[in-house]
C-alpha positions as CSV (number, residue, x, y, z in Angstrom):
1,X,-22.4,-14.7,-2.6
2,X,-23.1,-17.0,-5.4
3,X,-23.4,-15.6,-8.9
4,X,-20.8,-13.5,-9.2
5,X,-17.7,-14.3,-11.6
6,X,-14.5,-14.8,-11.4
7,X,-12.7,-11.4,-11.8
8,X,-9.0,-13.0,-11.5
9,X,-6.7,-14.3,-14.3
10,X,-6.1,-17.5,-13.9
11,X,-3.8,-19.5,-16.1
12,X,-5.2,-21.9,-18.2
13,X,-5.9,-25.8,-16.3
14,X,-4.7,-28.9,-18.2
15,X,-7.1,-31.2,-19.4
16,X,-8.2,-34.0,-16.5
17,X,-6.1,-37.4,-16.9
18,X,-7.2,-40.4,-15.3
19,X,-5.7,-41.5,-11.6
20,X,-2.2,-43.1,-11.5
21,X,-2.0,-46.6,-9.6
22,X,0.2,-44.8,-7.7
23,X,0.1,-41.2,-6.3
24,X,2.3,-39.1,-5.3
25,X,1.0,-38.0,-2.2
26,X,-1.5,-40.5,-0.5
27,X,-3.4,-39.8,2.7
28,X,-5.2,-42.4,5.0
29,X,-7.9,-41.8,8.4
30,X,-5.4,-39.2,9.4
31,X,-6.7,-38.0,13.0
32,X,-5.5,-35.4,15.4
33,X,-7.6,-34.4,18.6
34,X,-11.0,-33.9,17.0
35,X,-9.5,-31.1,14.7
36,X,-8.6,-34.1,12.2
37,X,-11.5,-36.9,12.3
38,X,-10.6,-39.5,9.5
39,X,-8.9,-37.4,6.5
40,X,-8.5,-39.3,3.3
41,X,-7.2,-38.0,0.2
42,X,-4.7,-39.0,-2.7
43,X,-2.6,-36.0,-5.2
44,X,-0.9,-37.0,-8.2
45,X,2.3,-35.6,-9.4
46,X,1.6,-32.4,-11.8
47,X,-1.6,-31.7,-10.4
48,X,-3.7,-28.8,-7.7
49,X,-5.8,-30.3,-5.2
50,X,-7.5,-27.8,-3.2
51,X,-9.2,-27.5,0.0
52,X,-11.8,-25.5,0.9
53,X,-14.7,-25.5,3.3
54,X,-15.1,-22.5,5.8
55,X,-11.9,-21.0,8.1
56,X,-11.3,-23.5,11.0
57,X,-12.2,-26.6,9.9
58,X,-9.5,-28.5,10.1
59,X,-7.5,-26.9,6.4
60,X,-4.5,-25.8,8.6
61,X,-3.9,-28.9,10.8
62,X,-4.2,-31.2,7.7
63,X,-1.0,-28.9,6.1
64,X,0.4,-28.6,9.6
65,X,0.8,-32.4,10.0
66,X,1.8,-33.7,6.7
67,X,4.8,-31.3,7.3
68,X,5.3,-32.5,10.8
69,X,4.8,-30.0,13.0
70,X,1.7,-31.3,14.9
71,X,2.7,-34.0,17.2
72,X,0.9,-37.6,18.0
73,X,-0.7,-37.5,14.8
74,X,-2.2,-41.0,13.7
75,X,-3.2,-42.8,10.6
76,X,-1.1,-43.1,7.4
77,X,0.8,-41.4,4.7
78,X,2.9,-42.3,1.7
79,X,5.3,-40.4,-0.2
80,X,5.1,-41.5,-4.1
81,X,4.2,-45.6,-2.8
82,X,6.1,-45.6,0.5
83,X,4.8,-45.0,3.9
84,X,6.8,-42.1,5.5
85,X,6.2,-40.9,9.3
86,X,7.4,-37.3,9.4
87,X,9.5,-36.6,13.2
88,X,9.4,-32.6,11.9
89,X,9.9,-30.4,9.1
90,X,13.0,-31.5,8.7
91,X,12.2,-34.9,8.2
92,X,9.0,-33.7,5.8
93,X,11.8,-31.5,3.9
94,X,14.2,-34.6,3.4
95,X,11.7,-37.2,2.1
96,X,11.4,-38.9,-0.9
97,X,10.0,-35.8,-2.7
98,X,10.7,-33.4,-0.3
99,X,8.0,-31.6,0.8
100,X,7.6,-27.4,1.8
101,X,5.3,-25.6,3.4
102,X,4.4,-22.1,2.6
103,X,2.7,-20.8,5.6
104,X,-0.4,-18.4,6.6
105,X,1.4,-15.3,8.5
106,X,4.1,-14.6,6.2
107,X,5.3,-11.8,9.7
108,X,5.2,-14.4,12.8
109,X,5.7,-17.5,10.7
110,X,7.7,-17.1,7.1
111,X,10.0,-13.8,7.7
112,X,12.5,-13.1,9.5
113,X,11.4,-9.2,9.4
114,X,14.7,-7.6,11.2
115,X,17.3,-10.1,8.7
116,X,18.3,-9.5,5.1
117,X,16.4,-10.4,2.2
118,X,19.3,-12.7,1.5
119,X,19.6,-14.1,4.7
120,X,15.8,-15.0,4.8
121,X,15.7,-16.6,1.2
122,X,18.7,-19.0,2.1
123,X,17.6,-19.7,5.7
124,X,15.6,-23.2,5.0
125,X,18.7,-24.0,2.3
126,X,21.4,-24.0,5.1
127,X,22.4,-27.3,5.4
128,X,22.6,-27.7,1.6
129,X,24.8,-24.4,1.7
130,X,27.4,-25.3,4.8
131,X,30.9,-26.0,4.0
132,X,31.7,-27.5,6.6
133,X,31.4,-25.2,9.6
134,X,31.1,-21.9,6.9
135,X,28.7,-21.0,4.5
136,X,29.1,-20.9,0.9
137,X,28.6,-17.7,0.1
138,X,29.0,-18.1,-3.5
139,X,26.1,-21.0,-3.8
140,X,24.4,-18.5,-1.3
141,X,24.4,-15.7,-4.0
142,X,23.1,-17.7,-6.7
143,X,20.4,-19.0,-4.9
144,X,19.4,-15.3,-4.0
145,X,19.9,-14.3,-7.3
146,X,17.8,-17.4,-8.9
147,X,15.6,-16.3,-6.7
148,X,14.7,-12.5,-6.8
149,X,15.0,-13.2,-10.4
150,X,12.6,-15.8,-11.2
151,X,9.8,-14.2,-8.2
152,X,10.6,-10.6,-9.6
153,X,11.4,-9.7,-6.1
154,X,11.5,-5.5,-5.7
155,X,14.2,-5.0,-3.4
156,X,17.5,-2.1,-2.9
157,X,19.1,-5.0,-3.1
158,X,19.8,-8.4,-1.2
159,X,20.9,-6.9,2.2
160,X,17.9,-4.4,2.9
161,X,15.8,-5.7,5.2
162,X,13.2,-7.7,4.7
163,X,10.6,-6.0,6.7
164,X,10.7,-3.1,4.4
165,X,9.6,-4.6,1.2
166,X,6.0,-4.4,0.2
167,X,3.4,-7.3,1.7
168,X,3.3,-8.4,-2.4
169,X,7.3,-8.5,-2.1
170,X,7.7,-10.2,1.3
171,X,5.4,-12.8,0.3
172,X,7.5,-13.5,-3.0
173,X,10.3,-14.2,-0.5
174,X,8.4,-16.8,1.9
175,X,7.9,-19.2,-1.5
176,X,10.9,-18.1,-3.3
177,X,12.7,-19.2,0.5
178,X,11.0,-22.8,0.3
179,X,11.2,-22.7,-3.6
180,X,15.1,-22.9,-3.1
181,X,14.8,-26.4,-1.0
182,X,13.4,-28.0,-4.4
183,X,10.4,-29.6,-2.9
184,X,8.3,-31.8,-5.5
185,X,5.4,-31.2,-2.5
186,X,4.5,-27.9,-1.9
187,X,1.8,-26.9,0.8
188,X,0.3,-23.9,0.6
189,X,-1.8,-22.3,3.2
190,X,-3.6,-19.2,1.7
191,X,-0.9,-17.7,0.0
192,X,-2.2,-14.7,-1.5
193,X,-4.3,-13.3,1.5
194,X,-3.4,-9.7,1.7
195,X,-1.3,-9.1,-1.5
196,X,-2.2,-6.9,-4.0
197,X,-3.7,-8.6,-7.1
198,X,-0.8,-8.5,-9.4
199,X,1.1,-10.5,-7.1
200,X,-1.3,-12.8,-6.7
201,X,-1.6,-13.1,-10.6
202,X,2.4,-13.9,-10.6
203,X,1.9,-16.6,-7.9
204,X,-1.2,-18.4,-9.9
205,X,1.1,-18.4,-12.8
206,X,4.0,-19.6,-11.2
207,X,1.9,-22.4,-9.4
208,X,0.9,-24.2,-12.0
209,X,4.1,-23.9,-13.7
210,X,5.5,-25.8,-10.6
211,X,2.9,-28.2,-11.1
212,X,2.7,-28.4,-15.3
213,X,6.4,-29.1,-14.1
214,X,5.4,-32.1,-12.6
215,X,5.3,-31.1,-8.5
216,X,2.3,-31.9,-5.9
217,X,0.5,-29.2,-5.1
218,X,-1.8,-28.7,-1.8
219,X,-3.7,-25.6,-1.9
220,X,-5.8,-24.0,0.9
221,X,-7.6,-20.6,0.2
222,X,-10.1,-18.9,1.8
223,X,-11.1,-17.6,-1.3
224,X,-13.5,-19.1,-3.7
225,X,-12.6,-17.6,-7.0
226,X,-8.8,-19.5,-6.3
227,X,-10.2,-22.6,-5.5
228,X,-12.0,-22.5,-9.0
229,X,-9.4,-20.6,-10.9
230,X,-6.4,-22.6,-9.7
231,X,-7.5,-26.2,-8.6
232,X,-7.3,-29.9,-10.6
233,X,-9.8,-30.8,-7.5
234,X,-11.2,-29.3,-4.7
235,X,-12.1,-31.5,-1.2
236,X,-13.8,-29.6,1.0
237,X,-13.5,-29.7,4.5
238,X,-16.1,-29.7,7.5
239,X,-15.3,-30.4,11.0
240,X,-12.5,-32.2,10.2
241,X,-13.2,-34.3,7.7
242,X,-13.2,-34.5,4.3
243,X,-17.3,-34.3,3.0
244,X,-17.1,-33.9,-0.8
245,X,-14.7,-34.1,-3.4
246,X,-15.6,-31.7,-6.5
247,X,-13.6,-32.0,-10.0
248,X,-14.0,-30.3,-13.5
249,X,-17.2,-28.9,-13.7
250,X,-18.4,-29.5,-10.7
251,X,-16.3,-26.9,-9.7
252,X,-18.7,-24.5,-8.9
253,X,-19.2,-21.8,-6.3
254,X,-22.9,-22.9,-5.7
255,X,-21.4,-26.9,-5.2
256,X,-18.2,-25.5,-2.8
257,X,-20.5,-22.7,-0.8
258,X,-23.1,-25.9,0.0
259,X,-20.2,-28.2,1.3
260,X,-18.4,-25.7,3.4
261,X,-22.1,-25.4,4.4
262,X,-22.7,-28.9,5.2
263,X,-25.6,-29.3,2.7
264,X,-26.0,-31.2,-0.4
265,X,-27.5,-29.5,-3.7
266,X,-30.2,-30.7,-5.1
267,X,-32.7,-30.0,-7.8
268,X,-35.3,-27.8,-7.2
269,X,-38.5,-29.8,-5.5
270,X,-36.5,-32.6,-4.0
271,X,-35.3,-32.3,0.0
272,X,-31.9,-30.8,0.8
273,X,-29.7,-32.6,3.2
274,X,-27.1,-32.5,5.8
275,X,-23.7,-33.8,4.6
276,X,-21.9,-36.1,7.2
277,X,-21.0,-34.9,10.8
């Protein structure tokens, strides 16, 4: 498990600036049940901040409830200096820098499988595209257009439904759908599993274009070589809680594999650890 190199292209990382008095994104003791115990954590505008640890530990909630979506959520967050309290997505979506989630199960969760691939790219864009009680259809058909254009979407064309494109294809349209709202936050919640690898080499580039661009990126992944490849900053979770914040070249598989694990490492001789419960 540890070793073995990164075998993805990643695009190239800026060089690490020093923290802004003022982030965009800034995260205080947020707590939910015991799935959420106490998460801190602060992203800057332009920049990845990952989160890793092992499946379940509390990744999903954390992305779950800075959207909105879980309810009687405590602690505090603010949106570029001022404290927000999201009531749902929509309120997440209309905040000072809007904020968009990309979420895990692009079938039960980002698709609409049975509706156009127009229809599903314009369906978190509607109230920007009524007219009253109609729909523009011309704004409509430039943001599909923008759209399949700048994700290189392979599709008939915009009325084929959306359930017949290619996993690679369907997932271009989830972020290409939440791309269209112009968030300046964008949560993502493993957004490559199950694609083929040259899609996921089109979504790391377009990633940190979005964020050399100057947008807050949140980044879950189940897989090591992203967190590495992709990530400003990695905080790894463990029961909830955030137990270790890794940055530059401390970016290491041997560093993340012995957070998710709850252990600390050490040099060789000296006692190893358990990281906080």
């Amino acid at each position: 498990m540890i070793g073995r190199e990164i075998t993805q292209t990643y695009p190239p990382k800026p060089p690490p600036v020093a923290p802004t008095p003022t982030s965009a994104l800034d995260v205080r003791d947020l707590t939910w049940g015991n799935r959420l115990r106490g998460i801190s954590l602060w992203v800057r505008r332009g920049e990845i901040l990952g989160l890793g640890g092992l499946d379940g530990q509390g990744q999903r909630e954390l992305l779950l409830a800075l959207f909105g979506v879980l309810k009687d959520v405590r602690g505090s967050v603010t949106v570029n200096g001022a404290a927000v309290a999201f009531a749902g997505p929509k309120a997440a979506m209309t905040a000072a820098i809007p904020i968009a989630l990309v979420p895990e199960d692009r079938k039960t969760e980002g698709l609409l499988l049975r509706l156009p691939l127009r229809d599903n790219l314009s369906l978190a864009s509607l109230d920007r595209l009524r007219r009253g009680l109609f729909l523009d259809r011309r704004a409509e058909q430039l943001l599909v257009t923008n759209a399949t254009e700048r994700l290189r979407i392979a599709a008939a064309s915009p009325s084929v439904a959306v359930g017949t494109l290619s996993g690679g294809n369907q997932q271009k349209v989830v972020v290409g759908k939440w791309l269209a709202t112009d968030p300046g936050i964008l949560l993502l919640m493993d957004p490559t599993r199950g694609i083929d690898v040259g899609t996921k080499q089109e979504l790391y580039v377009l990633v940190r274009q979005l964020a050399d661009a100057g947008a807050t990126v949140l980044f879950y992944s189940t897989d090591y070589d992203e967190l590495i490849g992709m990530c400003d900053r990695v905080a790894i979770l463990y029961r909830g809680q955030v137990v270790r914040e890794l940055s530059g070249d401390d970016i290491t598989e041997a560093n993340i594999v012995a957070a998710s694990l709850s252990v600390q490492v050490v040099p060789a001789g000296e006692p190893r650890t358990a990281a906080p419960a």
